[in-house]
N, CA, C and O of each residue as an XYZ file, in Angstrom:
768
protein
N     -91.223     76.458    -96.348
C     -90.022     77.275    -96.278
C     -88.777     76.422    -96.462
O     -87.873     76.909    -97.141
N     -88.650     75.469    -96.055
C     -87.548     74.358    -95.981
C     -87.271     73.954    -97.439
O     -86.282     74.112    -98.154
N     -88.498     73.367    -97.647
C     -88.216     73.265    -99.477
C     -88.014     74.399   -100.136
O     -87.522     74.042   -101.206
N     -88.094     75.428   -100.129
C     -87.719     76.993   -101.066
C     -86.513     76.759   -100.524
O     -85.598     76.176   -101.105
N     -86.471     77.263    -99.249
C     -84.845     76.787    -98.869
C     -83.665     75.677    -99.738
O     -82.576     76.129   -100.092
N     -83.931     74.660    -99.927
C     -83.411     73.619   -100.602
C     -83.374     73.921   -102.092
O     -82.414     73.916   -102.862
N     -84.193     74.089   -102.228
C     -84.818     74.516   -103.742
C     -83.188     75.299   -104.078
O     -82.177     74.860   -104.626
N     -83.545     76.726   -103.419
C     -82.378     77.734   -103.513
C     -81.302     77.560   -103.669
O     -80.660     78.016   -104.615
N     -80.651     76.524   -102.341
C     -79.351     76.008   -102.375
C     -78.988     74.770   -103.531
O     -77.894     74.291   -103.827
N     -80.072     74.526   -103.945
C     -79.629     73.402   -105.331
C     -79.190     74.684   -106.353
O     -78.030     75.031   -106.571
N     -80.284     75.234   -106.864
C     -80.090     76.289   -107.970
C     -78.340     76.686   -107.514
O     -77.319     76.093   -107.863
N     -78.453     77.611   -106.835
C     -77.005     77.989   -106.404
C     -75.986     76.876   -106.433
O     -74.923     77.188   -106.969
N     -76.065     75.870   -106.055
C     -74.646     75.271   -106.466
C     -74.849     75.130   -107.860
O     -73.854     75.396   -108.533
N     -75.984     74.745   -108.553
C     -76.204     74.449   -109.890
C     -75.105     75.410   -110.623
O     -74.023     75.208   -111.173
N     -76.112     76.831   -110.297
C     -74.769     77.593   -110.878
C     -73.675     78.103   -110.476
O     -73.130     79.016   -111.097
N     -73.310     77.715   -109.649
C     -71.541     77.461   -109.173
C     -70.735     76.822   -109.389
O     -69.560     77.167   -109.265
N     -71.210     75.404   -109.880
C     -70.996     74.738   -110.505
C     -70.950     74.921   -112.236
O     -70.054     74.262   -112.763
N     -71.911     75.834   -113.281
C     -71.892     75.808   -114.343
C     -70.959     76.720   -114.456
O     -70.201     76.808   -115.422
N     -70.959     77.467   -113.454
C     -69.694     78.763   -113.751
C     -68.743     78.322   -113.485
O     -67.923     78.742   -114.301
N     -68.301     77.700   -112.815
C     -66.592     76.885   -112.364
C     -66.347     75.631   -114.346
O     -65.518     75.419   -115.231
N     -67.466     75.322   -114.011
C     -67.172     74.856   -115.479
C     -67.061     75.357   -116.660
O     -66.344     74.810   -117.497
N     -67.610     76.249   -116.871
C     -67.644     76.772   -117.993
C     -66.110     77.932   -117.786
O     -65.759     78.535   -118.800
N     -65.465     78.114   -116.735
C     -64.344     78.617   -116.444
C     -63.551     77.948   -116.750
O     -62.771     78.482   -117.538
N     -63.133     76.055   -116.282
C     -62.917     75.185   -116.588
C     -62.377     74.758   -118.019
O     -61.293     74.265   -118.331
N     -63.551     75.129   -118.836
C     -63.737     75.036   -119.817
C     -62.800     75.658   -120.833
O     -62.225     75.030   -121.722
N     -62.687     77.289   -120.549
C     -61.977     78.343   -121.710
C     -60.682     78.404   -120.712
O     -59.863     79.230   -121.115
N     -60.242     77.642   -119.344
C     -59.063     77.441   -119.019
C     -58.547     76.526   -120.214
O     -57.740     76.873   -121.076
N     -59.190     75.249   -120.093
C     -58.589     73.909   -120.840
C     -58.465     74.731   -122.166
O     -57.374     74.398   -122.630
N     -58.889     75.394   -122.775
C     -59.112     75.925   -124.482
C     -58.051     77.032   -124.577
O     -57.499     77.217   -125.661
N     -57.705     77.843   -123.419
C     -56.963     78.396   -123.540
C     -55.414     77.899   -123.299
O     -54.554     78.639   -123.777
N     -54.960     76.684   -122.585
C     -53.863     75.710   -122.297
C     -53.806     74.832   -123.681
O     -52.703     74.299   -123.802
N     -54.528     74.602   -124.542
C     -54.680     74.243   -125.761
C     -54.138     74.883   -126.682
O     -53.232     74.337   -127.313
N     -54.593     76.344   -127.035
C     -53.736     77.126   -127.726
C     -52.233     77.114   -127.383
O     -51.429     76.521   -128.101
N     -51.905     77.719   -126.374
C     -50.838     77.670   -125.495
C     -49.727     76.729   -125.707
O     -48.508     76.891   -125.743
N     -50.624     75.515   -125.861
C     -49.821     74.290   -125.852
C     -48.818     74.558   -127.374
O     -47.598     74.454   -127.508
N     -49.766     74.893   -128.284
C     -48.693     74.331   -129.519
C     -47.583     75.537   -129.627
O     -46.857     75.622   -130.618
N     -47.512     76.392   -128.617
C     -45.763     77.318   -128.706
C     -45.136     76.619   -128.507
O     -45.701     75.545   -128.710
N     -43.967     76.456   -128.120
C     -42.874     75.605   -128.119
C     -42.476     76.042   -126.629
O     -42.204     77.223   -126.410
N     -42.438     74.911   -125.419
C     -41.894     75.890   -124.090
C     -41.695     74.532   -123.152
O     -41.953     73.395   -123.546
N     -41.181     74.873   -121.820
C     -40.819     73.959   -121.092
C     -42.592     73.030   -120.503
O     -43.724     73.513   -120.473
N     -42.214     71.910   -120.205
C     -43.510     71.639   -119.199
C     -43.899     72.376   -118.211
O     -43.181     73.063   -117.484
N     -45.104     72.238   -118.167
C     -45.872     73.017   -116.840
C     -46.820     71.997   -116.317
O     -47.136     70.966   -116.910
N     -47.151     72.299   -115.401
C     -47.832     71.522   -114.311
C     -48.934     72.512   -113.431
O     -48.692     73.679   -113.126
N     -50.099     71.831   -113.124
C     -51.186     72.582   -112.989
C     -50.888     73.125   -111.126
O     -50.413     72.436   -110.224
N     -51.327     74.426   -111.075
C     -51.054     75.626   -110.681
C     -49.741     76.291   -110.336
O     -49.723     77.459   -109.946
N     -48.450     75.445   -110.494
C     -47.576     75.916   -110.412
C     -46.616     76.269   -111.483
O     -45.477     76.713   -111.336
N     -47.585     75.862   -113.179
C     -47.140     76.140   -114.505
C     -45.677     75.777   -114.398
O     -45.355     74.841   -113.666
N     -44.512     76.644   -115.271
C     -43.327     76.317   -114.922
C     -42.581     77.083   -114.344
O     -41.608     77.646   -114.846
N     -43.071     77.200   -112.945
C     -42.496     78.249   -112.316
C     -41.930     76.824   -111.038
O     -41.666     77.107   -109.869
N     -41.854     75.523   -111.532
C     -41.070     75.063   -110.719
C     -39.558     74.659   -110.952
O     -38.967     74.015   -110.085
N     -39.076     74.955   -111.861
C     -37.575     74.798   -112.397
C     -37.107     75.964   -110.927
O     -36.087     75.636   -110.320
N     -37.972     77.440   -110.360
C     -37.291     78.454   -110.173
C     -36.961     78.078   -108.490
O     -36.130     78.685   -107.814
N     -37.830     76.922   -107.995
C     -38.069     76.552   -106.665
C     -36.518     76.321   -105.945
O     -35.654     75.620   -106.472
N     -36.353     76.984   -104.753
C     -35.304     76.630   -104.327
C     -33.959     77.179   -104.456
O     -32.931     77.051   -103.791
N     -34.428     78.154   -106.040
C     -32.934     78.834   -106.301
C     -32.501     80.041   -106.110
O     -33.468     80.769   -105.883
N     -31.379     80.692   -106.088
C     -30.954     82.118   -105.826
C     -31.239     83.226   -106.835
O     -32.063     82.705   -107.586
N     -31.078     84.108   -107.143
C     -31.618     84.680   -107.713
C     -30.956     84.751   -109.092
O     -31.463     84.513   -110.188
N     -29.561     85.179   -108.752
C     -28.554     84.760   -109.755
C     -28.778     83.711   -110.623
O     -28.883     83.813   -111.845
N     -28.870     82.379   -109.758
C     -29.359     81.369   -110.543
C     -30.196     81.585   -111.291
O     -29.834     81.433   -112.458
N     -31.720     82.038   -111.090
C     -32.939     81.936   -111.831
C     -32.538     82.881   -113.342
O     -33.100     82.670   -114.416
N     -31.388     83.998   -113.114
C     -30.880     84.193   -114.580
C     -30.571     83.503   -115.499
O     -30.934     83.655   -116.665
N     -29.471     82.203   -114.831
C     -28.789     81.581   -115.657
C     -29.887     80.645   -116.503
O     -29.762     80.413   -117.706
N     -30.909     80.180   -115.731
C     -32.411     79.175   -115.893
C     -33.063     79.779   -117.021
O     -33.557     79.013   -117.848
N     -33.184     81.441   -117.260
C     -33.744     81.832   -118.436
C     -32.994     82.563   -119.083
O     -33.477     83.377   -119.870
N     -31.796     82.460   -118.927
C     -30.945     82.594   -120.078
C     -30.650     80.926   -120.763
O     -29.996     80.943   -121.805
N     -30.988     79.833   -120.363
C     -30.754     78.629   -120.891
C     -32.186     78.346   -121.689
O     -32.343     78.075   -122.879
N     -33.248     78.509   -120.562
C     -34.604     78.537   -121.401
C     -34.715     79.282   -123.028
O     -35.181     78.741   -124.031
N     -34.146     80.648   -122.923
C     -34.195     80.995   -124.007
C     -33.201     80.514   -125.324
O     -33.445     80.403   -126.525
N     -32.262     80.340   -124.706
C     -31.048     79.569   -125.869
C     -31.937     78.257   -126.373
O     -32.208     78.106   -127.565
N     -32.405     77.235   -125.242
C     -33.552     76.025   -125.712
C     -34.457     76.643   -126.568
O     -34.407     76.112   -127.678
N     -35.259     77.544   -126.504
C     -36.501     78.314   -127.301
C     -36.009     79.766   -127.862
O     -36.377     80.906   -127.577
N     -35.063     79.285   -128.743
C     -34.434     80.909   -129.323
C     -35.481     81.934   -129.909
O     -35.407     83.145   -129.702
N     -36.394     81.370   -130.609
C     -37.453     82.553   -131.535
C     -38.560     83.065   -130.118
O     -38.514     84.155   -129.548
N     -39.402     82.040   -129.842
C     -40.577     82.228   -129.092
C     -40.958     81.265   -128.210
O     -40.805     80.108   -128.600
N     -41.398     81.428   -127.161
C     -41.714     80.225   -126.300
C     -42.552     80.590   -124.868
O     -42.536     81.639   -124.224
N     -43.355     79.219   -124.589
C     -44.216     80.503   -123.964
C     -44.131     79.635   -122.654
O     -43.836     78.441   -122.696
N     -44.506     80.555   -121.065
C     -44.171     79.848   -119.919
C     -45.736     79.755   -119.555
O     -46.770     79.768   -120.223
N     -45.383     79.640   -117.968
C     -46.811     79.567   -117.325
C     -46.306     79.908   -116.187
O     -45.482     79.099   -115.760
N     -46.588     81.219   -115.250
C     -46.439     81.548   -114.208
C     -47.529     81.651   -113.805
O     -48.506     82.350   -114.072
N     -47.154     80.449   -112.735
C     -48.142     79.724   -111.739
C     -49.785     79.456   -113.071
O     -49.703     78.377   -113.658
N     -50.258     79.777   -113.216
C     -51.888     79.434   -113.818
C     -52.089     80.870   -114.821
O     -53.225     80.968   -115.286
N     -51.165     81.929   -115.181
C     -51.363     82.596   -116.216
C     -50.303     82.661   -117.193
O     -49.202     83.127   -116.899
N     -50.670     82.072   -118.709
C     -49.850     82.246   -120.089
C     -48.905     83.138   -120.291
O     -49.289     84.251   -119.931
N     -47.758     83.132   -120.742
C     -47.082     84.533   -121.195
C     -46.122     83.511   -122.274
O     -45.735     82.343   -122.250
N     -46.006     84.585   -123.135
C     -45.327     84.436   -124.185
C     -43.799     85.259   -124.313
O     -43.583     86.470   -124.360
N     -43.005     84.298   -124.343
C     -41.833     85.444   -124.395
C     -41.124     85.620   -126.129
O     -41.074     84.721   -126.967
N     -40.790     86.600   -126.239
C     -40.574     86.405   -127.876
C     -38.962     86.809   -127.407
O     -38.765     87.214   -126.261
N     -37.854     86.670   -128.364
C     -36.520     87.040   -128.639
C     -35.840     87.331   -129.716
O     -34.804     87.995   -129.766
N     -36.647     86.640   -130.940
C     -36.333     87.644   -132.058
C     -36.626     88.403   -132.512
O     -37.809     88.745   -132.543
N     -35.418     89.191   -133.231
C     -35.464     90.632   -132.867
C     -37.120     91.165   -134.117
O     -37.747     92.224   -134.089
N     -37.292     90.214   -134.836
C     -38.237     90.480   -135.901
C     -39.674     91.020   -135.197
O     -40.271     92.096   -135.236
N     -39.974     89.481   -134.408
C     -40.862     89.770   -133.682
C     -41.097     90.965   -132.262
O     -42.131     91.388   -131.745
N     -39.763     91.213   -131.991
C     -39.966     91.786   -130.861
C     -40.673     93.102   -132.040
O     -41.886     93.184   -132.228
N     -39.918     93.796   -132.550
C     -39.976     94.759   -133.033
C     -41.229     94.763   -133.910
O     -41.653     95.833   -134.347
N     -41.688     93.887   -134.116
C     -43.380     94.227   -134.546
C     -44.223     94.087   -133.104
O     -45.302     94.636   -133.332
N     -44.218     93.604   -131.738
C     -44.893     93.949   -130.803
C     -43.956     95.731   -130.045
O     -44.584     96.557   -129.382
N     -43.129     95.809   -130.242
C     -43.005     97.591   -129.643
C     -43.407     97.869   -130.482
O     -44.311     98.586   -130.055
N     -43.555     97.906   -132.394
C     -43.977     98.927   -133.110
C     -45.344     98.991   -132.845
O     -45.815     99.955   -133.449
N     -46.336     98.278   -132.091
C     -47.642     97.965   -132.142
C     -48.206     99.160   -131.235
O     -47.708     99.284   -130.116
N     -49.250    100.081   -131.655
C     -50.124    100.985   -130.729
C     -51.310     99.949   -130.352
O     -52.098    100.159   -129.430
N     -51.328     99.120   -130.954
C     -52.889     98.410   -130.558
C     -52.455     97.440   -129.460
O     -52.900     97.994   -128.455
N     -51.915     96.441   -129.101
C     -51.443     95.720   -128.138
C     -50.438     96.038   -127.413
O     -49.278     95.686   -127.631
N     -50.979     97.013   -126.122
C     -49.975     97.682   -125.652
C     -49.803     96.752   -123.804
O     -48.840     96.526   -123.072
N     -50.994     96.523   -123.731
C     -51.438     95.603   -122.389
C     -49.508     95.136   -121.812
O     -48.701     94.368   -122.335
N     -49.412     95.874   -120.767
C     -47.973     94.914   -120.231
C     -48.308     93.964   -119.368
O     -49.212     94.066   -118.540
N     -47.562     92.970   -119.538
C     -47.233     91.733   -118.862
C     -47.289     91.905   -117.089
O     -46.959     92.995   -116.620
N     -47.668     90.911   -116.266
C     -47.814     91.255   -114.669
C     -46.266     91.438   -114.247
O     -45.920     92.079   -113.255
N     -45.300     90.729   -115.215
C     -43.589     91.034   -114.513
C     -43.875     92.274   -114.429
O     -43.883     92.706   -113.277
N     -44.239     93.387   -115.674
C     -43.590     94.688   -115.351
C     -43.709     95.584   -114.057
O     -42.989     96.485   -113.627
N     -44.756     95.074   -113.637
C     -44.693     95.637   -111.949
C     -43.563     95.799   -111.360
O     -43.248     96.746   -110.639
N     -42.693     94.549   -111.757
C     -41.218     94.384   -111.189
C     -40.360     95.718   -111.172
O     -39.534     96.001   -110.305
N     -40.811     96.765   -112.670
C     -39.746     97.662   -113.001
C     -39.922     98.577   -112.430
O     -39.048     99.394   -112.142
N     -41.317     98.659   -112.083
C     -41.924     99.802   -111.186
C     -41.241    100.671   -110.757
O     -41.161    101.820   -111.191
N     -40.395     99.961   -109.397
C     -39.815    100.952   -108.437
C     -38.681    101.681   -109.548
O     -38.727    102.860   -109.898
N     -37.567    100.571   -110.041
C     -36.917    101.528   -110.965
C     -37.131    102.073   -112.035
O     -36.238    102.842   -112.389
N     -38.255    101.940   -112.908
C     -38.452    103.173   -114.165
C     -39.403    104.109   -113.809
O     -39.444    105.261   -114.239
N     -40.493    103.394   -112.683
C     -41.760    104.436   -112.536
C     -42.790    104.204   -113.203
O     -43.122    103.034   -113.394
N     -43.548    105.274   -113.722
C     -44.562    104.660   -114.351
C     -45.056    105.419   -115.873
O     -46.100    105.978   -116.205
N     -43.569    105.093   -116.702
C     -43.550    106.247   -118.162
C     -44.375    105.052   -119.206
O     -45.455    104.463   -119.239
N     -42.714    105.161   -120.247
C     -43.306    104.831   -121.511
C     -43.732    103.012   -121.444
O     -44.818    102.498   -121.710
N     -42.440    102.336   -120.991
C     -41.985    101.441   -120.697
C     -43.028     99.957   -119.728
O     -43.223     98.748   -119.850
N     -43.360    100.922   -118.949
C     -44.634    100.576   -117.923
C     -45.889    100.924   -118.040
O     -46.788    100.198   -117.614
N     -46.080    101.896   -118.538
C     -47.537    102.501   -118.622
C     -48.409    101.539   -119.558
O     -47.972    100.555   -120.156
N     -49.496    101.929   -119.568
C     -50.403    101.133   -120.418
C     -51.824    102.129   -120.808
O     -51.921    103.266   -120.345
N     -52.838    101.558   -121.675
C     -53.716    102.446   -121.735
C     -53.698    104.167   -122.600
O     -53.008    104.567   -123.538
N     -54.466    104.660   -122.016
C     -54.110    106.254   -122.330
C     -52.788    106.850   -121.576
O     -52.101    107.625   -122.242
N     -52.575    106.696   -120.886
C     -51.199    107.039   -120.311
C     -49.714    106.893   -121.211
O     -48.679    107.519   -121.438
N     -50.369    105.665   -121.525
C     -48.656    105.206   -122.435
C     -48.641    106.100   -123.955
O     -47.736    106.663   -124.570
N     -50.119    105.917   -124.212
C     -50.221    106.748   -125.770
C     -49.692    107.828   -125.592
O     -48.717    107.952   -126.332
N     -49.919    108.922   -124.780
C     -49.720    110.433   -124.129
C     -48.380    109.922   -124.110
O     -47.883    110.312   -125.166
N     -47.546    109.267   -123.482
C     -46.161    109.332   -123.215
C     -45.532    109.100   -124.554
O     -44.562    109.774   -124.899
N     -45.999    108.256   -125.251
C     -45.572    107.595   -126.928
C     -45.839    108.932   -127.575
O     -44.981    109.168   -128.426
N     -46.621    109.756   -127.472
C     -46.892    110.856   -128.337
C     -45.988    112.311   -127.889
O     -45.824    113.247   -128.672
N     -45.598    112.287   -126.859
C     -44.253    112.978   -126.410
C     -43.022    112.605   -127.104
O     -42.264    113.303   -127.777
N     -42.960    110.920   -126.700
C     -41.293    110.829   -126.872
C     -40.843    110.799   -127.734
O     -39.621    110.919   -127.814
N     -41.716    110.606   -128.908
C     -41.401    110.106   -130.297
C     -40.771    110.838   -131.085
O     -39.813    110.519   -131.788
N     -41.318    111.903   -130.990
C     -39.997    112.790   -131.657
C     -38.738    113.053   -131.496
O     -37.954    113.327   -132.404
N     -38.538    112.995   -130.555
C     -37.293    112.428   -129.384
C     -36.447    111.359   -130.271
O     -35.224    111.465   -130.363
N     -37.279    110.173   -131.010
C     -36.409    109.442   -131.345
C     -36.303    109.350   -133.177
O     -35.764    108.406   -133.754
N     -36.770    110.226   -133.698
C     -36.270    110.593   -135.024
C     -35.017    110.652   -135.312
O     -34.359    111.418   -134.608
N     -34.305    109.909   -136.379
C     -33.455    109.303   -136.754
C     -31.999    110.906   -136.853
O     -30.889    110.962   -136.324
N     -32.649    111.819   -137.653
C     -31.881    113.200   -137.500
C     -31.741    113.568   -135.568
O     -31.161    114.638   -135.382
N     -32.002    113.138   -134.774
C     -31.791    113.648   -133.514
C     -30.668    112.660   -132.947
O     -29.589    112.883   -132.398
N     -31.331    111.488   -133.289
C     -30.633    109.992   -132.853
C     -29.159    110.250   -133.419
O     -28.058    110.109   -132.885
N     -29.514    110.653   -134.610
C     -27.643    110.879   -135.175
C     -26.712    111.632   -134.433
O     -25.516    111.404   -134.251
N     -27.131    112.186   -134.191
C     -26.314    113.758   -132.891
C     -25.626    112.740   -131.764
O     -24.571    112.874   -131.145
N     -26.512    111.786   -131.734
C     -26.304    111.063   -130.289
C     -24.760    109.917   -129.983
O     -24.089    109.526   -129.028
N     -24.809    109.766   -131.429
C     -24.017    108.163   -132.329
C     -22.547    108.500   -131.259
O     -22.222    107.742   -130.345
N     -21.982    109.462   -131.525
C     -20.842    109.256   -130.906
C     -20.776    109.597   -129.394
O     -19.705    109.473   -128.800
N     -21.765    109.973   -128.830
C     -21.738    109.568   -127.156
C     -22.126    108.336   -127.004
O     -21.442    107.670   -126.226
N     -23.031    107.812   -127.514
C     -23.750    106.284   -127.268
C     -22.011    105.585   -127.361
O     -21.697    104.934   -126.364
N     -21.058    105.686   -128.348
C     -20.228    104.974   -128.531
C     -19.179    105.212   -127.559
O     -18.603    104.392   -126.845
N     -19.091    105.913   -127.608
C     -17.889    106.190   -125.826
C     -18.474    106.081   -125.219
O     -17.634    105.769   -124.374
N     -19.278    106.030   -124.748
C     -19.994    106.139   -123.160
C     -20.318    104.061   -123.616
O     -19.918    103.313   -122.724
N     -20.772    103.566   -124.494
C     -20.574    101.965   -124.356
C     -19.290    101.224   -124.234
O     -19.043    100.186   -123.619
N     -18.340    102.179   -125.137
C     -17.148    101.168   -124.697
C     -16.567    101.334   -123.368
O     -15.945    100.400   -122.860
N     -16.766    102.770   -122.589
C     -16.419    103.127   -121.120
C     -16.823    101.526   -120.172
O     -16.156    100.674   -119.585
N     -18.538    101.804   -120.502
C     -19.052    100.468   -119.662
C     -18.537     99.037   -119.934
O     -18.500     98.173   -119.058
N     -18.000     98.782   -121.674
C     -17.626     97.661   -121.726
C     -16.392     97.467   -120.577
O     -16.383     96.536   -119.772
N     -15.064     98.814   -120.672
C     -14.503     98.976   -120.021
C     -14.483     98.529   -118.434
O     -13.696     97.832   -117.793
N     -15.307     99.010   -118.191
C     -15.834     98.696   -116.321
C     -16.123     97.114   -116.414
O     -15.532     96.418   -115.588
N     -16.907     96.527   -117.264
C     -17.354     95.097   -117.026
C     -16.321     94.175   -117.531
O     -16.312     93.039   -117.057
N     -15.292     94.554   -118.585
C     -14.311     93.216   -119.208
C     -13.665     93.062   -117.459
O     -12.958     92.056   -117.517
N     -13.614     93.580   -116.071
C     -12.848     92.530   -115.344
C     -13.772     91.683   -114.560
O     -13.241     90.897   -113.775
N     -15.111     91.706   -114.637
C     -16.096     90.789   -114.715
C     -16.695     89.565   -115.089
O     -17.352     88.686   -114.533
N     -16.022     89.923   -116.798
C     -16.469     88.645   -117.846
C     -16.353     87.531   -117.608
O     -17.361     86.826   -117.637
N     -15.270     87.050   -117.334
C     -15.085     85.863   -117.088
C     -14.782     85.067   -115.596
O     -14.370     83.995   -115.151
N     -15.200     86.151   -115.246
C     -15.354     85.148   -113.105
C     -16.750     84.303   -113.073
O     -16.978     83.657   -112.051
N     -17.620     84.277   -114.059
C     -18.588     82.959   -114.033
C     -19.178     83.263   -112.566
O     -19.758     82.339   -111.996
N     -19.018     84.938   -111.706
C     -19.734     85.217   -110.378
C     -20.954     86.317   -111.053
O     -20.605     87.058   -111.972
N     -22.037     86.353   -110.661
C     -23.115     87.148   -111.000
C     -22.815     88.643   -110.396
O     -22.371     88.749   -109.252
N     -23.107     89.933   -111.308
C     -22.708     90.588   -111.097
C     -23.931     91.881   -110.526
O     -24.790     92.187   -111.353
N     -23.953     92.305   -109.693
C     -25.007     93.972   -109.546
C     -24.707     94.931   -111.156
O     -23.735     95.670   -111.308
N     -25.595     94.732   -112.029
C     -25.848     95.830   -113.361
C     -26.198     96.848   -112.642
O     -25.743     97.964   -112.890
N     -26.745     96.708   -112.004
C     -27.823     98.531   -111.286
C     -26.882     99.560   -111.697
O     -27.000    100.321   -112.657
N     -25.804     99.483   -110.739
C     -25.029    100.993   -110.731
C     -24.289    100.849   -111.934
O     -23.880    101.979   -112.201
N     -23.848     99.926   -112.926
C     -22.866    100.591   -114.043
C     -23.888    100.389   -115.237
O     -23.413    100.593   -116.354
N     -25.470     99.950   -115.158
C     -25.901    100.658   -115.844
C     -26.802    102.085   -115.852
O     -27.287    102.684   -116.813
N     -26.834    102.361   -114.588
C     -27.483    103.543   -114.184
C     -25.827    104.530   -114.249
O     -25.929    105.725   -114.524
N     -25.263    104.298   -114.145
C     -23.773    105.297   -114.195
C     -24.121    105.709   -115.825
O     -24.679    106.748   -116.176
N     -23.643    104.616   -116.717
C     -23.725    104.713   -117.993
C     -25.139    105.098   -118.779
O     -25.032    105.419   -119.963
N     -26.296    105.082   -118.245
C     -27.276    106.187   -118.825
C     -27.129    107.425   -118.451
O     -27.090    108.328   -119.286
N     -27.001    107.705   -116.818
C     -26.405    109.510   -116.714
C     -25.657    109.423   -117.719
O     -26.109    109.702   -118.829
N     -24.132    108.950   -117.525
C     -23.179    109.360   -118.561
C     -23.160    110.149   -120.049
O     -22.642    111.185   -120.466
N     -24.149    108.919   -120.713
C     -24.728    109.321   -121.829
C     -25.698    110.918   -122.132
O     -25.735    111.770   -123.020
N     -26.229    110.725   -121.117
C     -27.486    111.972   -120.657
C     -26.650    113.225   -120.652
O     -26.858    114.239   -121.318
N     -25.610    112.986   -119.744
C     -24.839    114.016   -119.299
C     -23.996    114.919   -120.632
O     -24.040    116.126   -120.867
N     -23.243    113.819   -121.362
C     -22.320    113.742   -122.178
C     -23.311    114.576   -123.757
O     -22.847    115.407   -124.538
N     -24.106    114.232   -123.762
C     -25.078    114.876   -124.781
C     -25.297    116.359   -124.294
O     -25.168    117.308   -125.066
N     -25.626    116.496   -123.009
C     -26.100    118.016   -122.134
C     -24.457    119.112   -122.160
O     -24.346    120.337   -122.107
N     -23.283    117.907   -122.273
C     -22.018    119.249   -122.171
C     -21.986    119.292   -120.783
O     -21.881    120.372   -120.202
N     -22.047    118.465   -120.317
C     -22.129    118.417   -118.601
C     -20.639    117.985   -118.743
O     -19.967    117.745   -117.740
């Protein structure tokens, strides 16, 4: 019994061991690919989520608004031990929204959760298709036109509200003057 016993516990680490490696393995292969984007250093399990250590929140804007000016087209991070790719031009962005096949969102979007919910934006799967297959007509170019001159007053209103902002170099709450300025718009289209 002792030796079956032993026996057992070899096998089992054996393969606890082949599985940690072979995990190991398509980690390193996948940090390989990874590698040749263009992006800040990372460091193993805390990727480059240590530039964010220590700072306010405000701050951590200014950190990836600089990251991205450093990596203007594409560049990819590492939060904590999983890949993400951030894209910023507008080329590329707009061939990943035009995409029905790679719809998978990123673990940030959880973040938007509380404020968008769980539509077009957030959803994923069959859910998002169903929502994409609603809204879309919605955004046909003959509807969109109707829209042109509220979008334009209702943006310069908000530019309005933010030019005594611009230049205090103090971080500002967006929430309410951009949630003001989507009612607005909403409203302003309805004849409200």
């Amino acid at each position: 019994m002792s030796e079956l016993s032993t026996i057992f516990h070899g096998v089992l680490v054996f393969v606890l061991f082949a599985v940690y490696l072979q995990w190991l393995m398509k980690r390193w292969q996948l940090s390989q690919i990874f590698e040749k984007i263009p992006g800040p250093k990372a460091y193993p399990i805390v990727g480059t989520m240590y530039s964010f250590f220590g700072k306010k929140r405000h701050e951590i804007f200014y950190l990836l608004d600089a990251r991205t000016r450093a990596y203007p087209d594409i560049h990819r991070v590492w939060t904590g031990m999983t890949p993400e790719v951030r894209i910023s031009k507008p080329e590329f962005v707009e061939q990943v929204i035009g995409s029905s096949k790679h719809i998978e969102k990123a673990t940030m979007y959880r973040f938007l959760h509380d404020w968008l919910g769980n539509g077009l934006l957030t959803s994923k799967g069959e859910r998002w298709h169903q929502h994409r297959k609603l809204i879309t007509p919605t955004f046909h170019f003959n509807i969109l036109d109707g829209f042109c001159d509220v979008f334009a007053e209702n943006s310069q209103e908000l530019v309005e509200h933010l030019q005594p902002y611009a230049d205090t170099g103090k971080p500002v709450n967006m929430y309410p003057f951009i949630t003001k300025a989507a009612l607005d718009i909403i409203c302003g289209k309805c004849g409200a």
